[in-house]
Each structure stands twice: as structure tokens, then as C-alpha cells.
C-alpha positions as CSV (number, residue, x, y, z in Angstrom):
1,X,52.8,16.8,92.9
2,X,54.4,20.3,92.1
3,X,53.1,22.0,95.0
4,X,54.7,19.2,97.4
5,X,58.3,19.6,95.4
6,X,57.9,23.6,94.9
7,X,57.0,23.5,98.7
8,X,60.3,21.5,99.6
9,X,62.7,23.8,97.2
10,X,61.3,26.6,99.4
11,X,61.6,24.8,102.7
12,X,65.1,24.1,101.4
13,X,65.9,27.9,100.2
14,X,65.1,29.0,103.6
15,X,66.8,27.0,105.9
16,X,69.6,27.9,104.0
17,X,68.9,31.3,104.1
18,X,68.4,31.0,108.2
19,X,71.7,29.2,108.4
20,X,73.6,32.4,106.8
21,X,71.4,34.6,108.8
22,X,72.3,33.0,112.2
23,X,76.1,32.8,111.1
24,X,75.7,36.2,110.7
25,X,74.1,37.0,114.0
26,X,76.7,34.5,115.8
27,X,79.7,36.6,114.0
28,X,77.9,39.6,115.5
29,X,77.4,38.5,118.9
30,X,81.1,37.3,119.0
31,X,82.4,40.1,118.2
32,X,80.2,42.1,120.3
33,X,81.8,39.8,123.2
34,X,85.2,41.1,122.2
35,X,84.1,44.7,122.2
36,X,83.0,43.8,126.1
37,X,86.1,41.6,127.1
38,X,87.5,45.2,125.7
39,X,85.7,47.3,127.7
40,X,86.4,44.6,131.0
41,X,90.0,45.6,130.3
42,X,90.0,49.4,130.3
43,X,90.5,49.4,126.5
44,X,88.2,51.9,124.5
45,X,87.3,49.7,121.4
46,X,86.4,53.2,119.4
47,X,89.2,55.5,120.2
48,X,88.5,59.2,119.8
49,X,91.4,60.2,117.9
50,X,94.7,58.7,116.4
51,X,97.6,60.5,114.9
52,X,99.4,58.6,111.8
53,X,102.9,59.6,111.1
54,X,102.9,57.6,107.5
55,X,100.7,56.2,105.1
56,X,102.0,53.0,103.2
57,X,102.9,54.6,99.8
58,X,105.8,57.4,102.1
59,X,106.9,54.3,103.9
60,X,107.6,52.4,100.5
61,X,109.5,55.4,99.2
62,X,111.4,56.4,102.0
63,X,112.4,52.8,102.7
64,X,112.2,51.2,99.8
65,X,115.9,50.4,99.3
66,X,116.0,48.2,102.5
67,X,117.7,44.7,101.7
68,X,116.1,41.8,102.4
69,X,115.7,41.0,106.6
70,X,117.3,44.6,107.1
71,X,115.4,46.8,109.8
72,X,116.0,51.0,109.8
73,X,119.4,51.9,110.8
74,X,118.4,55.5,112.6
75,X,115.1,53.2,114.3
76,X,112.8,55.8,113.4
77,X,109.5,55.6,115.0
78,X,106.0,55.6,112.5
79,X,103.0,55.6,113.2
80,X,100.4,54.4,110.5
81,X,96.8,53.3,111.0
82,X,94.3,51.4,108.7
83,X,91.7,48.4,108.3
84,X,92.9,45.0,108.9
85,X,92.4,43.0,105.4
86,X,94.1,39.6,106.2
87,X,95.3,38.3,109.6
88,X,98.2,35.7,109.9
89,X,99.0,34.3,113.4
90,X,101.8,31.9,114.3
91,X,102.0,31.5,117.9
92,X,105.0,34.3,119.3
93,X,104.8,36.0,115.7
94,X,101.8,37.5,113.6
95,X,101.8,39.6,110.3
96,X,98.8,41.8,109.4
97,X,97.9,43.4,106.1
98,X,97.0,47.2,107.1
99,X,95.3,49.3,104.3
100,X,94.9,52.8,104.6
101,X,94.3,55.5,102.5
102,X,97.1,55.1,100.1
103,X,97.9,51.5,99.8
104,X,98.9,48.4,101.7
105,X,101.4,47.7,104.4
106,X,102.4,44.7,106.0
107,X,102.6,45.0,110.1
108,X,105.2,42.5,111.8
109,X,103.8,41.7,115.3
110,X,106.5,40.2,117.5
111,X,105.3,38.7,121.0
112,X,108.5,39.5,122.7
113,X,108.3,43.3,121.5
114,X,104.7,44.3,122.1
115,X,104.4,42.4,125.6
116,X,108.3,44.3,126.8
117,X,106.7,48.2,125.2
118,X,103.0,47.6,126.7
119,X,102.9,44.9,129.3
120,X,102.3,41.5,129.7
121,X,99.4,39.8,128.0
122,X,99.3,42.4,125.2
123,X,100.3,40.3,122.2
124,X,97.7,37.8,123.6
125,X,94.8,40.2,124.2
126,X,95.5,41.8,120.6
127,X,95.5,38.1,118.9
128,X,92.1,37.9,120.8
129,X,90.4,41.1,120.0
130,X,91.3,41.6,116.8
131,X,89.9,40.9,113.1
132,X,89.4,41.4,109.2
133,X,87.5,45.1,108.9
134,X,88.7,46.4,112.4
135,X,90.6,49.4,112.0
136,X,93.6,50.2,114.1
137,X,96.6,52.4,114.7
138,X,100.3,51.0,115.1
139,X,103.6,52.5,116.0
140,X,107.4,50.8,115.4
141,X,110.4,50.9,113.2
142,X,110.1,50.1,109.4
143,X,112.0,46.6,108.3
144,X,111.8,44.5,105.6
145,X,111.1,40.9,106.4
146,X,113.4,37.7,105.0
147,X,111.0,37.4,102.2
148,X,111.7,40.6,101.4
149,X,108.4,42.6,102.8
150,X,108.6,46.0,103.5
151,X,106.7,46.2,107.3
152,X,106.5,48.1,110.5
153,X,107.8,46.1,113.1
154,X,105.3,47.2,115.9
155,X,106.1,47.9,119.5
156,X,102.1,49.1,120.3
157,X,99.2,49.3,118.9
158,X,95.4,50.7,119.3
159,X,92.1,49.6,118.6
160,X,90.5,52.4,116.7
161,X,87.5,50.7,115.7
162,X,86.3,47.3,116.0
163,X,84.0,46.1,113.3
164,X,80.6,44.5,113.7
165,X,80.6,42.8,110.5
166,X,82.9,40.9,108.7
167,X,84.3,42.2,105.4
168,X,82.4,41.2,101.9
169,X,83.6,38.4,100.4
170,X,86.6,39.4,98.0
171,X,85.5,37.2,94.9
172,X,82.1,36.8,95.1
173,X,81.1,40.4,95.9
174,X,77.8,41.6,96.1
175,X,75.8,38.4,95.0
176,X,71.7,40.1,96.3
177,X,70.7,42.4,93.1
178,X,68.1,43.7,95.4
179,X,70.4,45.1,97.8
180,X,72.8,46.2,95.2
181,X,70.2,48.6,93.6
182,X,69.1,49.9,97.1
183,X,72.6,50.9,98.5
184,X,74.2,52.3,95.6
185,X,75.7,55.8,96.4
């Protein structure tokens, strides 16, 4: 009788198992489709070289005594670059959490703005290709939202490097001991 139930915990264990595996594999293979739908569309989806002007902590003091929905008065172009850490899309406007070596910084991704500096469908294709872990470079003037925060307001942007994997999970961490012990560093 415990070899049929010991037997069916295991059965159980690795379909489970096979299920995260093959969500795994699918995440891959999607995002190896966007790395092609890239590559279809002229767009190097590991650029060679970027050039930041910023990093988030000399953007927080320089412009930290913006009010509230107040954009640079000289329009100074920055350029900062970083990895995506959270995505939020709301049709014609999306805000992206950019961390780079320093800190975080919010980029404000207007529609209207990106599709008018590089051309139609830009706003679109970056919605499409991006995600969490990719890292990429952005360039536009430094406002502070209505909520009060402090972003780039980006005219263009560049994929630098798309990720294969997603991120870790932020609370859960690194759950296989196994692993853990192997990949220290």
C-alpha cells in the first residue's frame, strides 16, 4: 500500500516539476521569437555599445527640486541605460522602472513622442519586444510625473540586451538549496 501512494506523490512531484520546466522552456522560446521578430526588423537585439549621459542617483540630484507634473525648463537631453525591473503599459502611455548601477529611475513612455522622434510603429514594436530583465538605453528630458515621480520622458530608446530568462522571483528567491550551493560566487 505505501509503494502505490509513495509512487503517486512522485508521479505528482514530477508533473509538477515538468509543468515549471515547460513554462520555462515556453518563456524561452517566446522570447527567443521576439529576438527574431527583432532581427526581421533591422533591430540588433544586443547592441554593441551604448553611451549613458546619467545614472539615476545625478538625475535625482540635479532635478530633484522639480514640482509635481513640471518637465525641465532648459529640455536637456539624458541619456541613461539599465535593466527593466517592472513594466506598466496603458495603451498610448507606459512607465518603466529602469535600474542601473546607482539606483532606480522611472522612464515615461509617451506613444505620441516616441512614434513622432523614431517613426511610426515604434511605441508598438517596443510594447512588443520588450520585458522584465532586458536591458536597454533611453534618451529624453527629465520630468516629474503628477504623482510626483521623478522620470525621463523618452523620445528613443535601444535594446541593449534582451534577456532569455525572466528575473527571479522577488519574494521567494532562490527556493533549490542544491543550486544555491552550486552557483555561489
Amino acid at each position: 500500500m505505501s509503494t502505490t501512494s509513495t509512487s503517486a506523490k512522485t508521479s505528482k512531484q514530477g508533473s509538477s516539476s515538468s509543468k515549471a520546466a515547460s513554462t520555462g522552456a515556453e518563456l524561452r522560446a517566446a522570447r527567443l521569437a521576439k529576438i527574431s521578430a527583432m532581427r526581421d526588423a533591422g533591430v540588433n537585439p544586443f547592441a554593441y555599445s551604448y553611451v549613458a549621459s546619467t545614472n539615476s542617483v545625478a538625475l535625482q540630484e540635479k532635478y530633484g527640486s522639480l514640482k509635481d507634473g513640471e518637465e525641465d525648463p532648459g529640455k536637456t537631453d539624458v541619456s541613461i541605460a539599465g535593466r527593466i525591473m517592472a513594466r506598466r503599459v496603458f495603451g498610448k502611455l507606459a512607465f518603466f522602472t529602469v535600474q542601473d548601477c546607482a539606483g532606480t529611475v522611472q522612464l515615461y513612455l509617451d506613444k505620441n513622442e516616441i512614434d513622432g522622434a523614431m517613426g511610426e510603429g515604434s511605441f508598438a514594436n517596443m510594447k512588443a519586444w520588450t520585458d522584465n530583465g532586458d536591458i536597454i538605453g533611453a534618451k529624453g528630458t527629465v520630468k516629474r510625473t503628477e504623482k510626483g515621480e521623478l522620470s525621463v520622458k523618452v523620445s528613443s530608446w535601444n535594446m541593449l540586451t534582451k534577456s532569455l530568462a525572466p528575473l527571479p522571483d522577488k519574494f521567494h528567491g532562490f527556493t533549490d538549496v542544491e543550486k544555491r550551493y552550486r552557483a555561489r560566487h
